[in-house]
C-alpha positions, -999 to 999 in steps of 0.1 A, spaced: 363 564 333 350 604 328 377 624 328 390 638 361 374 676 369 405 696 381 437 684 399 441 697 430 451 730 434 463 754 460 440 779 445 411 764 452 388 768 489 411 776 513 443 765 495 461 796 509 499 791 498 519 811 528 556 821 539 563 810 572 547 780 601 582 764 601 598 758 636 632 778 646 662 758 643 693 765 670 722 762 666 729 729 672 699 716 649 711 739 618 738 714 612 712 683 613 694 707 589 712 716 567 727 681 562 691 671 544 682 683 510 666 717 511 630 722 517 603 736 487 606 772 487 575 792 497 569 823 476 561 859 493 524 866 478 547 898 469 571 882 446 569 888 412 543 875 385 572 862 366 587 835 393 571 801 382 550 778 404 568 753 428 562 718 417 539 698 426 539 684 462 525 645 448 523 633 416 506 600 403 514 592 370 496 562 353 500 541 385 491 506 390 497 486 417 488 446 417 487 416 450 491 390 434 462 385 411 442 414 432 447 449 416 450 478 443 453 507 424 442 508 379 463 535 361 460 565 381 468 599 375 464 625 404 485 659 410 487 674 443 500 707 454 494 726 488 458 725 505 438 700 515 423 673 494 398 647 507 401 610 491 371 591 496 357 557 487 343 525 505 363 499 522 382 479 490 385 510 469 421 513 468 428 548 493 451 529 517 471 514 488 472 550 470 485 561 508 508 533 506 521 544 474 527 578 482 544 574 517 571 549 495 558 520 518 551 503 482 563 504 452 539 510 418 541 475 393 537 508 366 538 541 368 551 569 386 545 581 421 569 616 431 572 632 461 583 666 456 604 658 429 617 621 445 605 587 436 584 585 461 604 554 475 632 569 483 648 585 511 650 615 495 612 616 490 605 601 525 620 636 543 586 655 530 564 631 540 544 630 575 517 596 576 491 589 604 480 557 597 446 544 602 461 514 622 481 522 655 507 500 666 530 517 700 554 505 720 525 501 751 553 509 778 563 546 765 550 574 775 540 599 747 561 623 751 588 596 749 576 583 722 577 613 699 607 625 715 624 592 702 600 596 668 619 632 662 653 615 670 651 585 643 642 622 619 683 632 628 675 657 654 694 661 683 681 655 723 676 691 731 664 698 692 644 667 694 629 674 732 618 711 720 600 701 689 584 674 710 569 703 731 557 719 704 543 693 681 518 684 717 510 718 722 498 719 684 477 686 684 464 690 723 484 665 744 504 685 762 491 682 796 485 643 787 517 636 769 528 616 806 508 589 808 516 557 792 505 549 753 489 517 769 464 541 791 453 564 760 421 564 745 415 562 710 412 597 704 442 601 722 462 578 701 450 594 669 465 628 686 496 612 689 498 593 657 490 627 641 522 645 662 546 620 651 538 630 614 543 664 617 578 665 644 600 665 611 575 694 597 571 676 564 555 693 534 529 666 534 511 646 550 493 613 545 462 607 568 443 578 569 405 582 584 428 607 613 392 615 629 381 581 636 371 575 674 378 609 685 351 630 703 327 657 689 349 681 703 385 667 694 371 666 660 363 704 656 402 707 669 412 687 648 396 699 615 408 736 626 444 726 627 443 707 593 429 738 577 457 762 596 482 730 582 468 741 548 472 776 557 508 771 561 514 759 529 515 720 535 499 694 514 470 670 535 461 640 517 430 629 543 414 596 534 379 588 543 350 568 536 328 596 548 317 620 525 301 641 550 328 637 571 354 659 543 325 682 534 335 694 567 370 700 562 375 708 524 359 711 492 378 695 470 379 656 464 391 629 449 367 600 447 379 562 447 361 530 438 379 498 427 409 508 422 403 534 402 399 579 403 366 582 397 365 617 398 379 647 409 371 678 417 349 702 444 321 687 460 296 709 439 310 696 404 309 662 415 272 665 429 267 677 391 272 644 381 252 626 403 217 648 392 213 618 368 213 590 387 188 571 404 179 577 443 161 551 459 139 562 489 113 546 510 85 560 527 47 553 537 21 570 542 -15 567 556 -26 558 515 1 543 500 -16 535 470 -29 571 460 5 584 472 22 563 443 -3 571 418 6 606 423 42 603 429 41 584 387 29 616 377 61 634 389 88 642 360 119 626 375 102 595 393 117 564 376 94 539 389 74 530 425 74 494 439 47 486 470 65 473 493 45 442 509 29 465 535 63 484 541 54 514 524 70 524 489 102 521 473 106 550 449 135 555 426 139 592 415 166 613 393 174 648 405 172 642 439 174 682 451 147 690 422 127 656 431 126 662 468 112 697 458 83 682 439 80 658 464 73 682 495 49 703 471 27 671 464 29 662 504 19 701 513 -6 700 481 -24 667 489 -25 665 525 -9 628 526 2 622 563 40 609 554 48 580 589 86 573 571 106 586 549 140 573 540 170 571 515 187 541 508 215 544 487 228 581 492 257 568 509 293 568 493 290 533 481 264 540 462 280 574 445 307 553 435 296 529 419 274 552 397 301 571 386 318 538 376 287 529 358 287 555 340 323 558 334 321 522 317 293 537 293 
């Protein structure tokens, strides 16, 4: 396995560490407050040099995880502090069971998991932590607004405490005008709104989100990735799972990549693409001659090898794909070939993965 780039870090991106984004508390809710162990303390970006960093917000330590003779997750080790870190892999990697772990809805076979500070399976732990599954399951005949109110009640808080945060927390994620209807009449996109509000009424210092943009429109999406980043502004710690790469370039920089169970890396995206200028791209395209096309595309330093394809064009496999698809639009413009197709077949997030885990077994 190579070793992991950089943990995560709130002084990476947009990993902005600030004082403040915490609801008011009455008078009534300060004794339901203050009855639960006190929350991380923020620092003032004017405090002293000499006051040490807070600890970190999630900590992995050497963490396995087995079903029966199925592993989940192999001995990892992953430190989280406040921003926002992607964790991508394909269906099977092991990110729900890492989400799993970290939300105390499993316990680790070895290892560590801590939630600032707490075994992540206790109760202690569970106060800091906010999780949007990727699965929804409602009571149908609520509305949402009842719902969460009821959500922010099981959290200790008191009706009128409990119906003011509701307000609040739909205002934030954009169902306050639809918060009335039942959960049976939402939409997907609505649900995942909802899902989302219930993991932020207790205004935990992180939060667990498993694929949270799935079935939501172009538009909910751009709302949605703006309030994860003000989240991150605020000083909170988003774990957002994904099997889209493209999908987190949007929203951060800085991932941690999954594939059988095991980190694979870590790190930006720009480090991690340094890995990859090795491996092998395989692409297909056709032309109107095929043949003299893949006599000149051998000549090309970082073509690997060309295949004919049975009347199907060309399958070419390529290292360097930024520098490669340079030479390759020079030899198109140069030549005069008359490209019908041109497509890449394994740039997709399986594919990444399993390189690095080729080479990590190297």
């Amino acid at each position: 396995m190579p070793d992991l780039l950089e943990p995560a870090d709130a002084r990476g991106g947009n990993r902005q560490v600030v004082d403040g984004g915490r609801w008011t508390v009455d008078s009534k809710e300060r004794a339901a407050v203050a009855a639960r162990p006190p929350a991380d303390v923020h620092v003032p970006s004017s405090a002293p040099s000499t006051v040490h960093r807070p600890p970190s917000t999630v900590l992995f330590d050497k963490v396995s995880k087995w079903y029966g003779p199925v592993i989940g997750v192999n001995q990892v080790t992953l430190e989280l502090r406040p921003g926002i870190t992607g964790l991508v892999g394909a269906n099977g990697s092991g990110k729900s069971t890492l989400l799993r772990l970290a939300s105390g809805q499993i316990r680790a076979d070895l290892g560590t998991v801590q939630v600032a500070g707490h075994n992540a399976w206790t109760a202690a732990a569970k106060r800091h932590i906010g999780y949007c599954p990727e699965l929804d399951t409602f009571y149908e005949e609520m509305t949402g607004r009842a719902f969460i109110e009821t959500m922010a009640q099981m959290c200790g808080f008191s009706a009128r405490a409990a119906r003011r945060r509701t307000a609040e927390t739909l205002e934030l994620v954009g169902m306050a005008d639809r918060a009335d209807t039942r959960l049976a009449g939402f939409s997907k996109g609505m649900r995942q709104r909802i899902k989302l509000a219930q993991a932020l009424i207790h205004d935990p210092e992180l939060l667990l989100l498993d694929e949270p943009l799935s079935g939501i429109d172009p538009i909910g999406r751009r709302e949605s990735l703006e309030l994860f980043r003000e989240l991150a502004r605020r000083g909170k710690c988003l774990l957002v799972s994904s099997h889209e790469l493209e999908e987190l370039e949007k929203l951060t920089d800085h991932v941690a990549i999954m594939a059988r169970g095991r980190i694979a890396a870590v790190g930006t995206l720009t480090q991690i693409r340094d890995l990859l200028d090795g491996h092998p791209l395989s692409i297909r395209l056709s032309c109107d001659q095929d043949r003299r096309l893949a006599s000149a595309l051998l000549d090309l330093p970082d073509v690997v090898g060309v295949e004919m394809q049975n009347g199907a064009g060309l399958l070419v496999r390529a290292r360097n794909p930024r520098r490669f698809f340079q030479q390759l639009t020079a030899l198109i413009l140069e030549e005069g070939f008359d490209v019908r197709h041109l497509e890449t077949l394994d740039d997709s997030t399986h594919a990444v993965l399993g390189y690095l885990l080729g080479k990590a077994a190297q």
